[in-house]
C-alpha positions in Angstrom: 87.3 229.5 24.5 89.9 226.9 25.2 91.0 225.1 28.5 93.3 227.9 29.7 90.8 230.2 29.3 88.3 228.5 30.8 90.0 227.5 33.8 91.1 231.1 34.6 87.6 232.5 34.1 86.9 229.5 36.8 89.6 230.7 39.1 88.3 234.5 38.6 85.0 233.4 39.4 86.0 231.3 42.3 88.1 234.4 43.4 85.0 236.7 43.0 82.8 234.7 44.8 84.7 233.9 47.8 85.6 237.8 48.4 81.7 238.0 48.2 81.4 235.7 50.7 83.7 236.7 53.4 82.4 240.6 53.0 78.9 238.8 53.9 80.9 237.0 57.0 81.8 240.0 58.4 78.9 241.2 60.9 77.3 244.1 61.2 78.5 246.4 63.8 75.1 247.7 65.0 73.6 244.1 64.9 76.6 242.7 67.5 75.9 246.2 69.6 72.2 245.3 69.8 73.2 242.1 71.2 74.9 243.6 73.9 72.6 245.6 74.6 70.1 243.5 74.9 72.1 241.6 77.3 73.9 244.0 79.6 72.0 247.3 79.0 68.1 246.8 77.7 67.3 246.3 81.8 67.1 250.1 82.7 67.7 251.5 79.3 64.6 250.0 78.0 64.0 248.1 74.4 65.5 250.2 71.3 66.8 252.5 73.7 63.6 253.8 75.1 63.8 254.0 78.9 61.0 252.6 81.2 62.1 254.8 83.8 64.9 253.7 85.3 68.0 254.4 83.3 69.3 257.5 80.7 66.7 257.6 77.8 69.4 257.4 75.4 67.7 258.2 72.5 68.7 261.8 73.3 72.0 261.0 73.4 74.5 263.5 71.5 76.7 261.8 68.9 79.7 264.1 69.3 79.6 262.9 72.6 81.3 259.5 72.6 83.8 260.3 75.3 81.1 261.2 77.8 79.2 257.9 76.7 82.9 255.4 76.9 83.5 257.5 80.7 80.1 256.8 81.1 79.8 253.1 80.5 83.5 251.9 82.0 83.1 253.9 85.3 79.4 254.3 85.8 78.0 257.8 86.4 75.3 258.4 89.5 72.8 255.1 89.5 74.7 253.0 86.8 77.3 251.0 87.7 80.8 250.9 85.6 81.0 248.0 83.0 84.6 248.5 82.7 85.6 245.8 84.4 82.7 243.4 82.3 82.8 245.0 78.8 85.8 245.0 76.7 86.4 248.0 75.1 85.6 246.5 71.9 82.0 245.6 73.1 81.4 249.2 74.5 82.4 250.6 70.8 79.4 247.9 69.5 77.0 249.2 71.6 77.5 253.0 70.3 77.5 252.1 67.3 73.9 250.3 68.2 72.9 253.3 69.5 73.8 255.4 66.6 72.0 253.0 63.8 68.8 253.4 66.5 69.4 257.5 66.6 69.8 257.4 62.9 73.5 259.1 63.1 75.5 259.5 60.2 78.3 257.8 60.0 81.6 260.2 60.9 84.7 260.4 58.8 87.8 259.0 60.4 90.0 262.1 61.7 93.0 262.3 59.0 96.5 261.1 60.6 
């Protein structure tokens, strides 16, 4: 192989492994949700979503639900208070997804536009 060739396969190679690397930066949705959890949510809905009493067990909650869940979370619902005005949107979608790794759901096609 000469220099020009071994050069580009450098460059490719670079390339390749830099595309690796930022698919690796990217976290994992469920992992940031748990996070959240943890921090804003574990209190009354209990570690890994199994309640200790206080809150919604949400282990039993439906995944073709979401809209009840977002309504749920941003203006509270009986006992729990509304997050909407602590949680960003964003932060709220985390969580479900957290909830959905821990429930085992199947990942949903995106609706066709």
């Amino acid at each position: 192989m000469n220099a020009g060739g071994r050069i580009a396969l450098a460059l490719a190679l670079a390339a390749a492994g830099s595309a690796a690397g930022a698919q690796e930066d990217v976290p994992d949705p469920a992992e940031a949700g748990r996070k959240i959890y943890v921090s804003s949510c574990q209190r009354c809905h209990g570690i890994n979503l199994a309640t200790n009493g206080i809150g919604f067990d949400l282990r039993s909650f439906p995944q073709h639900d979401k809209e009840r869940f977002l309504r749920s979370v941003t203006q509270g619902v009986r006992a729990m208070p509304a997050w909407g005005g602590t949680l960003k949107p964003e932060q709220i979608d985390l969580i479900w997804a957290y909830i959905g790794s821990v429930n085992g759901w199947k990942a949903t096609p995106a609706p066709p536009q």
